[in-house]
C-alpha positions in Angstrom: 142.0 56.2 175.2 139.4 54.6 173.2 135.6 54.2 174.1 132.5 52.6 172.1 130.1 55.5 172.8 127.7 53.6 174.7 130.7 51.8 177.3 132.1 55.2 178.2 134.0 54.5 181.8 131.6 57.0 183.8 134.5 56.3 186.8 137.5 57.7 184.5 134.7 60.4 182.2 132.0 61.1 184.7 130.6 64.0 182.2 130.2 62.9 178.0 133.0 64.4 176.7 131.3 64.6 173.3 130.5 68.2 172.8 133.4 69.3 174.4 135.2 67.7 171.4 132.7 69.3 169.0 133.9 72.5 169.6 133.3 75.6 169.6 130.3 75.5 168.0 128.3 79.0 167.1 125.3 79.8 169.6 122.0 79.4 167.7 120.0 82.2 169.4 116.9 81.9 167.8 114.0 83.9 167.7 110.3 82.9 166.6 106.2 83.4 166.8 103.8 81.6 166.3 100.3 82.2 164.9 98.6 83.9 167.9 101.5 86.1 168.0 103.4 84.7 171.0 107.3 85.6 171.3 110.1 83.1 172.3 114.1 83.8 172.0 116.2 80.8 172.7 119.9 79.7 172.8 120.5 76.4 170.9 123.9 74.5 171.4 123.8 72.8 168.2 124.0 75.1 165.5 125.4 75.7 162.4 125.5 76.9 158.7 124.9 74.0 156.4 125.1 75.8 152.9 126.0 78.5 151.2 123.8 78.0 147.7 121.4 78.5 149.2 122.3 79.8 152.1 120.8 77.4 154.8 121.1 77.4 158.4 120.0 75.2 160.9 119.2 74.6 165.0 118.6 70.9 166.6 115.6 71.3 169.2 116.1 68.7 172.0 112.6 67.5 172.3 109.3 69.5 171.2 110.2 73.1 172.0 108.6 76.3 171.7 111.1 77.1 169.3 110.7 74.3 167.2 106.7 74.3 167.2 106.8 78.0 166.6 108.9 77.4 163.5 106.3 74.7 162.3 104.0 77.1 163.0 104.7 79.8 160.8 107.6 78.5 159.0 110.2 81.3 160.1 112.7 82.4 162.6 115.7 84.8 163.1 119.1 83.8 164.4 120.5 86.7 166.1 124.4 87.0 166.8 125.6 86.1 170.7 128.2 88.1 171.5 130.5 88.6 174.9 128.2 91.8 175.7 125.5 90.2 175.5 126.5 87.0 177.5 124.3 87.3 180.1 121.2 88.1 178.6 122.0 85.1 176.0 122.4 83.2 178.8 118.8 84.6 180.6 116.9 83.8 177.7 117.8 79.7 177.9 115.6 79.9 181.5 113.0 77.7 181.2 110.1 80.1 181.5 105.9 79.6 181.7 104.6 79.2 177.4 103.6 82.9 176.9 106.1 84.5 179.5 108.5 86.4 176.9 112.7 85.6 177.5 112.8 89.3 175.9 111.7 90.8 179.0 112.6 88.1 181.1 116.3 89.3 180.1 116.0 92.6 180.2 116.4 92.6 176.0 114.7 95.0 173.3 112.9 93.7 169.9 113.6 95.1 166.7 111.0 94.4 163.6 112.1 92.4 161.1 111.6 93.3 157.2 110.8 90.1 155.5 109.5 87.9 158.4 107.3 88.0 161.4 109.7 87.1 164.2 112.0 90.2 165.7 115.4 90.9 166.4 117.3 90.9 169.4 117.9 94.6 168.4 121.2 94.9 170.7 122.8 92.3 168.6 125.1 93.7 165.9 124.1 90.7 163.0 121.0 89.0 162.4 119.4 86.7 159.8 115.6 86.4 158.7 115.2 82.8 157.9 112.5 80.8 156.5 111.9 77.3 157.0 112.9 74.8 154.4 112.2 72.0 156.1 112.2 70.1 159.7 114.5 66.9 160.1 113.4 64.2 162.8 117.0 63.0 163.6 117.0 59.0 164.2 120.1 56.6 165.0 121.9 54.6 163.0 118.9 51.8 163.4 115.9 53.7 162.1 114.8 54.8 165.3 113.4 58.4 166.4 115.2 60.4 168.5 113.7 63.0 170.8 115.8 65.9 168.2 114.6 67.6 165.3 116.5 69.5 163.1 115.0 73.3 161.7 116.7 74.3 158.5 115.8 77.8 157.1 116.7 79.8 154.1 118.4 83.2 154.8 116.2 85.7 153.0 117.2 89.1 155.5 120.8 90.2 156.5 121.2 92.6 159.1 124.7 94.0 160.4 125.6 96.7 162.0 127.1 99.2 160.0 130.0 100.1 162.8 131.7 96.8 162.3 131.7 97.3 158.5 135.4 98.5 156.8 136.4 98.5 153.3 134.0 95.9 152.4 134.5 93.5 155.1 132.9 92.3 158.5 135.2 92.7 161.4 133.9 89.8 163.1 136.4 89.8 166.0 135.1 93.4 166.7 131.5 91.5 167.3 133.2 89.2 170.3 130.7 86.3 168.9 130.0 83.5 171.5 130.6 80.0 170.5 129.6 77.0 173.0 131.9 74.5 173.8 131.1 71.3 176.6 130.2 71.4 179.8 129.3 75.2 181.5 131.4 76.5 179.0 131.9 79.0 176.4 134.6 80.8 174.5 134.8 84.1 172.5 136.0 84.7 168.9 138.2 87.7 169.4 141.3 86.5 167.5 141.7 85.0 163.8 144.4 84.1 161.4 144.5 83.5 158.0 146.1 80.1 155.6 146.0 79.8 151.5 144.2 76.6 151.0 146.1 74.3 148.5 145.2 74.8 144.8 142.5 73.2 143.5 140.9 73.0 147.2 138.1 75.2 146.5 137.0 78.3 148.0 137.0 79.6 151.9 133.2 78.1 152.5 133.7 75.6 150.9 134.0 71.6 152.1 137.4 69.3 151.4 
């Protein structure tokens, strides 16, 4: 089957199949504040690490968010690890609530301070990352013009993880049960991984190739 993007046979593909192709992708479950000290935690579908020098990672707002003007705001936010415990409450926290009605309590979740930045933690989740904002993309198509998206890229500045899943050195990642977001309603779980040598000459695990 092939489709130009904008001709998709809604008979034979009644649902956009494009993020179920683009998949999994990590949950972006982002925390900010803004000035006057308001809360919001939010799930974002697209999500992803962009860079490792620096490290910069990044979450697309559909539209003018609270996340997003939170993070112009006061240039930070924390991404905070989704895992398969925590499922429900990720998926709580993506209600769309009243401005000033906090998804924290909303879900039932507990904040943790964070060191370097004035957003807080989902403190249940076993890895988060204090991020400041480098900068905020308005995504367009291919002929110049706006979308409704914008893209938030921020620097990691904070790690936190949870000592338990720590051995010899290494994060036990599958341990964590992170959530990734595939298309439709649904999700899958990282509970499994294997391991390949990349040719020589490839570069390193992170990097692109």
């Amino acid at each position: 089957m092939f489709y130009e993007y904008h001709l998709r046979d809604k008979a034979l593909l009644p649902h956009d199949p494009f993020k179920a192709l683009i998949a999994p992708r990590p949950v972006g479950w982002v925390s900010t504040m803004n000035r006057a000290g308001e809360i919001n935690l939010a799930p974002y579908s697209f999500f992803n690490a962009f860079s490792g020098a620096p490290p910069l990672i990044g979450f697309s707002s559909d539209g003018v968010k609270d996340s997003l003007t939170f993070a112009e705001e006061t240039r930070e936010f924390v991404w905070n690890l989704a895992t398969w415990d925590l499922r429900g409450q990720m998926s709580d926290t993506s209600a769309p609530l009243p401005r000033g009605q906090s998804e924290f309590i909303h879900a039932g979740l507990e904040m943790a301070p964070s060191k370097l930045v004035a957003p807080p933690r989902v403190k249940a989740s076993p890895a988060q990352l204090e991020c400041k904002v480098t900068e905020i993309i308005h995504l367009k198509n291919m002929d110049g013009g706006y979308s409704d998206n914008r893209l938030v890229l921020g620097q990691v500045i904070g790690v936190w993880i949870d000592d338990s899943y720590i051995e010899n050195g290494i994060v036990q990642v599958t341990r964590m049960k992170p959530l990734a977001r595939c298309g439709y309603q649904d999700y899958t779980v990282l509970d499994d991984v294997f391991q390949m040598r990349r040719p020589a000459g490839a570069g390193n695990a992170s990097g692109g190739g």
